[in-house]
C-alpha positions in Angstrom: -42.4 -20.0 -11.1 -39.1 -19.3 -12.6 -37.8 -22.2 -14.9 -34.7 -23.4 -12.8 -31.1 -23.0 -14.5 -29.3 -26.6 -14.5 -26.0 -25.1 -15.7 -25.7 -23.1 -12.8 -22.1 -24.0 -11.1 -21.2 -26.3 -14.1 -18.9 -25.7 -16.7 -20.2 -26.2 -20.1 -19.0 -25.8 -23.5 -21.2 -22.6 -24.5 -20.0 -20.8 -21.0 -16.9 -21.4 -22.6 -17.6 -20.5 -25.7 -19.0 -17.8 -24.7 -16.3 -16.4 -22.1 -14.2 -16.5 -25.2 -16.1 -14.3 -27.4 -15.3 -11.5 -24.8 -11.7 -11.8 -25.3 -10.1 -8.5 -26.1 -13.2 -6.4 -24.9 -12.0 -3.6 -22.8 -13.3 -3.6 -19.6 -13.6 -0.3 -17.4 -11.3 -0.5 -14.1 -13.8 2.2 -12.2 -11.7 1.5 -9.1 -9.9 5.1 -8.5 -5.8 4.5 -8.7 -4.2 4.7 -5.3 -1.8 7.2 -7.0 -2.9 9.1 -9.7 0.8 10.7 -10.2 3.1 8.8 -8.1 5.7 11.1 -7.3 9.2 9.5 -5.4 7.6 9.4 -2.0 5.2 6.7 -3.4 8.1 5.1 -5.0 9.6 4.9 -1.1 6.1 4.2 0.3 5.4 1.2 -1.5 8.5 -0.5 -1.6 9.1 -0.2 2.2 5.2 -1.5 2.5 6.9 -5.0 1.6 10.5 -4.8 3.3 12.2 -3.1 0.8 14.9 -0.1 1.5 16.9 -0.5 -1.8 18.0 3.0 -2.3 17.2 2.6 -6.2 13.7 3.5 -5.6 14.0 4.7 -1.7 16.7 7.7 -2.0 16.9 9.8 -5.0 19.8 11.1 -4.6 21.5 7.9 -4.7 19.3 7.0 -8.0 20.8 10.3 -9.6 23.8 8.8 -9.2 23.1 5.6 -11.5 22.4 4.3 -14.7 18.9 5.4 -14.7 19.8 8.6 -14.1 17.0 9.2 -11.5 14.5 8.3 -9.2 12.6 4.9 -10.8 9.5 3.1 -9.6 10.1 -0.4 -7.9 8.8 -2.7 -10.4 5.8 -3.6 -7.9 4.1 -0.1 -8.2 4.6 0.0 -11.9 0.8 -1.9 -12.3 -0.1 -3.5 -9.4 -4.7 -4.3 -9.4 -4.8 -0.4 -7.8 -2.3 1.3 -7.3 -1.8 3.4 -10.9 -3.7 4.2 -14.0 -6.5 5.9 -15.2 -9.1 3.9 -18.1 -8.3 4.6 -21.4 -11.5 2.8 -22.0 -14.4 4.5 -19.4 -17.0 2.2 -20.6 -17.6 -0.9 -22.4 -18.9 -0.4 -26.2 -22.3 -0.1 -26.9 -22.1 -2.7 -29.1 -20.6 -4.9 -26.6 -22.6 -4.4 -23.3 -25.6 -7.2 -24.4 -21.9 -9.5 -24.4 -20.7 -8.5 -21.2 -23.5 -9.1 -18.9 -23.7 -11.6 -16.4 -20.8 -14.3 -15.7 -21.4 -17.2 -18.5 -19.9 -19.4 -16.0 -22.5 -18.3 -13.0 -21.7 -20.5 -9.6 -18.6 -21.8 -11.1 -15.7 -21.1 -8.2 -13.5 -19.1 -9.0 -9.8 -18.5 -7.0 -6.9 -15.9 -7.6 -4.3 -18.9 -8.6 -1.2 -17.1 -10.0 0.0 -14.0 -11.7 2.1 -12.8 -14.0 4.0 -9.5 -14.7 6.2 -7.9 -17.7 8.1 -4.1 -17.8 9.4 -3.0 -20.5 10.6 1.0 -19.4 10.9 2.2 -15.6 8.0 5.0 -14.2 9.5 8.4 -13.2 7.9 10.7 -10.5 5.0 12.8 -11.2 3.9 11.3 -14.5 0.3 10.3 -15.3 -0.6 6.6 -16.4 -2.9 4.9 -18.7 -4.3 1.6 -17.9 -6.5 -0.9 -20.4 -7.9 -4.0 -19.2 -9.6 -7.4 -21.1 -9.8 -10.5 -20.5 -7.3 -12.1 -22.8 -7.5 -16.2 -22.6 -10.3 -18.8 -21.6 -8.3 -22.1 -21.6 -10.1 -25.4 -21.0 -7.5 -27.6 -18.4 -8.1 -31.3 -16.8 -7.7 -30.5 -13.2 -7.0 -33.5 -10.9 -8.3 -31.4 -7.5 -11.9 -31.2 -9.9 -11.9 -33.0 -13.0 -12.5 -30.0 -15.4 -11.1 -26.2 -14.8 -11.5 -23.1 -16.9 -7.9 -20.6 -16.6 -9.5 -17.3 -17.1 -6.6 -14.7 -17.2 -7.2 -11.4 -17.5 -4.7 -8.7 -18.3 -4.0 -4.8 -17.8 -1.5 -2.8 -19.4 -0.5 0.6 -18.6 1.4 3.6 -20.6 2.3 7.0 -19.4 0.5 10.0 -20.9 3.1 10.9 -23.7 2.6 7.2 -24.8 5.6 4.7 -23.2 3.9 1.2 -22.4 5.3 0.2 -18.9 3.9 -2.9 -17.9 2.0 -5.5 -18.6 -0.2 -7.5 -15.3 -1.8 -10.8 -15.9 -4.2 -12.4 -13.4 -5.1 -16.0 -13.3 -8.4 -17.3 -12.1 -9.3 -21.1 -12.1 -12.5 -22.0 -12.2 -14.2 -25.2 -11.0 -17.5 -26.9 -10.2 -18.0 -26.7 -6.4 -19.2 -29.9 -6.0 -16.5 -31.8 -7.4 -13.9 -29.6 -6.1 -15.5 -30.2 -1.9 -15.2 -34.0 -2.8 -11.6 -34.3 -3.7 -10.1 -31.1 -1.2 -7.8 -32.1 1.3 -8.6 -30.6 4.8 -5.2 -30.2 6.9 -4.9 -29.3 10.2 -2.4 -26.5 10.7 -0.8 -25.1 14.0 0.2 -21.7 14.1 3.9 -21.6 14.9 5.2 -21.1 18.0 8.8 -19.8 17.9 11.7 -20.6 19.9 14.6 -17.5 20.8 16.8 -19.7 18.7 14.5 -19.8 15.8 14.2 -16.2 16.3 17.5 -15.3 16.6 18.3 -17.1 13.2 15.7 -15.4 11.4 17.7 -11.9 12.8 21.1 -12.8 11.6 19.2 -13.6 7.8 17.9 -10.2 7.7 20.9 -8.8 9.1 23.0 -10.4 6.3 20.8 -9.3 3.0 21.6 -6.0 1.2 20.5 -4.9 -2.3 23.5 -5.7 -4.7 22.9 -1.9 -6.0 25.8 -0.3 -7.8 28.3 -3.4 -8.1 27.2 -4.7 -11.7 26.3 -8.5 -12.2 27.9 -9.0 -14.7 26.3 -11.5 -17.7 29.6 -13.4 -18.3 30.2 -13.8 -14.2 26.7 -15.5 -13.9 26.6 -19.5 -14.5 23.5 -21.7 -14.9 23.1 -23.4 -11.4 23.9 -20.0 -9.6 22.0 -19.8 -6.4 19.9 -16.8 -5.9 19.3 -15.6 -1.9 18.1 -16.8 0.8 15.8 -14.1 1.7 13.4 -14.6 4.9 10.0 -12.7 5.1 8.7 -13.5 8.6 7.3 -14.8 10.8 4.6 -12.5 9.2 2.8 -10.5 12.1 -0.6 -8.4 11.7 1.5 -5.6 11.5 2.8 -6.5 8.7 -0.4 -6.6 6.7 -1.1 -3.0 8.5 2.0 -1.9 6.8 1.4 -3.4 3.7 -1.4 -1.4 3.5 -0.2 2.1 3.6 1.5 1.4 0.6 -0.8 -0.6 -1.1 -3.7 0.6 -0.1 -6.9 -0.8 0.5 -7.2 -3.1 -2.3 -9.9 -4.0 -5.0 -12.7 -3.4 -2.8 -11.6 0.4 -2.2 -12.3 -0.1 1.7 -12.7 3.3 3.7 -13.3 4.3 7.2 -15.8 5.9 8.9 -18.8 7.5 6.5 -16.1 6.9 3.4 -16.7 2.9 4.8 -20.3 3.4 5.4 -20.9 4.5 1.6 -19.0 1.5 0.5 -21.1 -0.6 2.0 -23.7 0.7 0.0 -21.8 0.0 -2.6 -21.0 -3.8 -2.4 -23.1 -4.7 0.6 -21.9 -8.5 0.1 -18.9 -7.7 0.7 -19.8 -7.0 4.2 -20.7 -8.9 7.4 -21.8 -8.4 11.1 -19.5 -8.9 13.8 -20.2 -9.9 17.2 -21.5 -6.7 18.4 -24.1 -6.3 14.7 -21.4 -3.8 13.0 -21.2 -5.0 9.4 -17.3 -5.2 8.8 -15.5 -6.4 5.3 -14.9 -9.9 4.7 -11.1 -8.2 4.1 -11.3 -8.6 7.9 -9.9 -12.5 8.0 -6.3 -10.5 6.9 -6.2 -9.7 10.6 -8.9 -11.1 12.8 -8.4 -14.6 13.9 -11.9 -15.3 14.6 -13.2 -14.0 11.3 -10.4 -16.4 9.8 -11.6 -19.3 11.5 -15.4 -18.7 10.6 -14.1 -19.0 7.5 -12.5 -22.3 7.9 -8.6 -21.4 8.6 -7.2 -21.6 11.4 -5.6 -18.2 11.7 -5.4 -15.2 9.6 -3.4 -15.6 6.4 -1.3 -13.0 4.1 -2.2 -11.7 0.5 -1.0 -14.0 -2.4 0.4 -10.5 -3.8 2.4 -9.9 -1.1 4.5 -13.2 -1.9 4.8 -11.5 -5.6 6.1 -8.9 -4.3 8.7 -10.5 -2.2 9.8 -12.8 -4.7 10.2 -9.4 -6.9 12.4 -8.0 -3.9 14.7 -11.2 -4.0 15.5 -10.9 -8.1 15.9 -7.4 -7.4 18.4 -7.2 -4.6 20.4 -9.9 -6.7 20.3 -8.3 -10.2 22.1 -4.9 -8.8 21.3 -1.5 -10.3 22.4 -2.1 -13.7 20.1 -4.8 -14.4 16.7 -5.3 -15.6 13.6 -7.2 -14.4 11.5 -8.4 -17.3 9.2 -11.0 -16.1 8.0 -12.6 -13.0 5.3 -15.0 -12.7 4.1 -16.1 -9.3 1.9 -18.6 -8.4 -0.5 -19.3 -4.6 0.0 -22.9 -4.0 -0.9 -22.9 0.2 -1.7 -19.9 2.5 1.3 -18.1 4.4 -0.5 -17.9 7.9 0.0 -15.3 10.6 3.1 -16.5 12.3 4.7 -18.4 9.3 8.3 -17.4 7.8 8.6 -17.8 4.1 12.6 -18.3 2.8 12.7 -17.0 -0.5 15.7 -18.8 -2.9 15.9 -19.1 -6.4 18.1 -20.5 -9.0 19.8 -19.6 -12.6 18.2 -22.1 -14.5 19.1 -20.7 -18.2 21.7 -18.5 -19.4 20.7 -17.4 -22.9 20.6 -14.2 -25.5 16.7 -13.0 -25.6 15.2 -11.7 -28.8 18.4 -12.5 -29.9 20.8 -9.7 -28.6 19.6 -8.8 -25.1 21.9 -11.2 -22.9 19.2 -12.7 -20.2 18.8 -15.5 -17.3 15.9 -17.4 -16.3 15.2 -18.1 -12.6 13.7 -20.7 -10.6 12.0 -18.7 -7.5 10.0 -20.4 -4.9 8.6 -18.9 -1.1 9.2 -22.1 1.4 7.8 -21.6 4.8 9.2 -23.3 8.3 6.9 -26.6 7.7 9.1 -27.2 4.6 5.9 -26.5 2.2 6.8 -24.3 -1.0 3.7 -22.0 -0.9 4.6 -19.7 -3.8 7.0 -21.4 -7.1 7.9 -18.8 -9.4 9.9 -17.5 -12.4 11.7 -15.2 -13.9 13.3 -13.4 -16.6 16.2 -11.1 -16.1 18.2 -8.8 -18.5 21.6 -8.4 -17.3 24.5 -5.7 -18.8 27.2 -7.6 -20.4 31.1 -6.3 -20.7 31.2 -7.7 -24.2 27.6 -6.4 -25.1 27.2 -3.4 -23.0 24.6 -2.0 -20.9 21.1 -3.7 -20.5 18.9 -2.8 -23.9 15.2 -2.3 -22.3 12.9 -5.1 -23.8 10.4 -4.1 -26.9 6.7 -4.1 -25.6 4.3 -6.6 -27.3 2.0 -4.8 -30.4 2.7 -2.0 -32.4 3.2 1.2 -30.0 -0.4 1.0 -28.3 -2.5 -0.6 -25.4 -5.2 -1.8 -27.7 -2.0 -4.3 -29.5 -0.7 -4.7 -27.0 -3.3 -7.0 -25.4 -4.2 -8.6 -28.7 -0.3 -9.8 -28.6 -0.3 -10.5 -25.2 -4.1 -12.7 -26.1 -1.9 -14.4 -28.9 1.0 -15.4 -26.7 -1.9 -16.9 -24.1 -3.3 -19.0 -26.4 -0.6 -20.9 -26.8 0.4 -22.0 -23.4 
């Protein structure tokens, strides 16, 4: 009889301890980019996937016609878990692999809490892109919903063949013992919204009033801390939605296919899978769109991606900031589910007006996604670089490291371990 494992599901200090020694280890991204060279259809694609039309990214013509020269990426394609670039690390070292087995924190939950983004240079069509991935901090956090969580955040960054680092993408996973975290969870019973014509109508005249600021410049002296930033509305999010999220996303981490593509899959990940009603095994994906799937799974409808509320808080700074401006940084976090049939209004605030790295004139925001029940589901922040008629046209930010993925992360690891 095997001799039973009592850490299993419990945090412990060597899981830790162990979960830190593979900080900076590249780990291989074998999932195939959605976009190997994205070209400015992709640019379009993807931004309208989320209810974005700015004509920056959408209409190269118009994009000739400003700073940039050209047709640029929206910020959420440049990274993004699938969508672009290609290992510079296929596998992990040899002299690593012993290292990287196994989970050293096996049957500890784990949920996709927050993320985190940074560009430094915009993607032009056609170009092909570089990814490298690690994990990059283990922090050890009280948690009141379960005593004791481990943040686990992992990090990709991604450069263009002739060397430019683009981006930077941080993922947060907390983990927590199972047990502790049942005991203490809050179960609420949620109604899927029924709308009113009125309620409807009001949503309308919001969409019908937002516009990108595009070629009018914000100018760094006109902005003021205290500044409000929006409203945007997203909603009352539909199926379709997801559906069109999805043909410019793609698929997601799982690399879902149809048909004999789907069936190999399932070979694949099998657990990944499960029968339906009529003994066809079907993704777990599925509780994106099938209410009864959702509810199996204790929800009581289906429920939206927690990227998808990145995104849209990306597409309010970015309609605000005008064409001139940069987007630095924008971290997100997933405090509740946005359900089929729930609007989100997006607003944010200018909470500091300040020069960053000491020339580079820059505001922080205050984001947050607040659905109809008056529940913020998403708080965010953000960083964003802003031309100045005193200082002159937005300076792109310097990447983290010394010109290379590789230092890049091990900054990007440094900067981690302090927060």
């Amino acid at each position: 009889m095997a001799e039973q494992d009592d850490t299993f599901g419990t945090i412990t200090d060597e899981g830790i301890e162990r979960l830190r020694s593979r900080i900076g280890v590249p780990v291989p991204w074998t999932r195939r980019p959605q976009y190997s060279r994205p070209n400015e259809d992709a640019f379009r694609n993807v931004a309208e996937c989320f209810g974005d039309d700015n004509p920056l990214w959408c209409d190269p013509g118009y994009a000739a016609g400003t700073v940039w020269g050209g047709a640029v990426a929206p910020p959420s394609l440049v990274g993004g878990d699938s969508l672009i670039g290609e290992d510079e690390v296929a596998v992990v070292p040899d002299d690593k692999r012993e290292l990287m087995k196994g989970d050293p924190l096996r049957g500890v939950h784990a949920f996709f809490s927050a993320s985190a983004r940074e560009w430094w240079a915009p993607l032009r069509p056609d170009q092909r892109i570089w990814r490298r991935n690690a994990l990059v901090a283990v922090l050890d956090k009280p948690s009141e919903f379960a005593e004791r969580a481990v943040h686990e955040w992992d990090a990709s960054v991604f450069r263009t063949d002739d060397g430019t680092i683009l981006s930077g993408q941080y993922r947060l996973m907390i983990r927590t013992e199972r047990k502790k975290a049942r005991e203490k969870k809050k179960n609420l019973a949620i109604e899927p919204q029924v709308w009113t014509d009125d309620d409807l109508d009001e949503v309308m005249q919001q969409y019908l009033s937002e516009q990108p600021r595009g070629a009018e410049p914000r100018y760094w002296e006109n902005v003021e801390e205290g500044d409000a930033v929006g409203p945007m509305v997203k909603g009352p999010l539909l199926v379709t939605d997801m559906v069109c999220w999805h043909t410019g996303m793609g698929m997601g981490l799982y690399d879902v296919k149809p048909l004999r593509l789907g069936a190999k899959n399932r070979q694949r990940v099998p657990r990944f899978y499960l029968r339906d009603d009529l003994n066809i095994p079907d993704v777990q994906q599925r509780v994106h769109w099938d209410t009864e799937w959702a509810r199996r799974a204790g929800s009581p409808t289906t429920y939206d991606y927690g990227r998808m509320r990145e995104t849209w808080l990306t597409h309010l700074c970015t309609d605000w900031m005008g064409d001139d401006a940069w987007l630095w940084k924008l971290e997100c976090e997933y405090r509740s589910f946005n359900y089929v049939g729930d609007a989100q209004w997006l607003r944010g605030t200018v909470v500091r007006k300040y020069l960053a790295e000491g020339d580079r004139p820059a505001v922080d925001l205050e984001l947050e996604a607040r659905n109809q029940r008056d529940v913020v589901t998403s708080p965010g922040r953000a960083t964003i670089l802003l031309p100045s008629r005193e200082r002159g046209p937005v300076r792109l930010p310097d990447p983290p490291g010394t010109g290379d993925l590789e230092s890049a992360l091990v900054a990007i690891s440094e900067a981690f371990s302090r927060r």
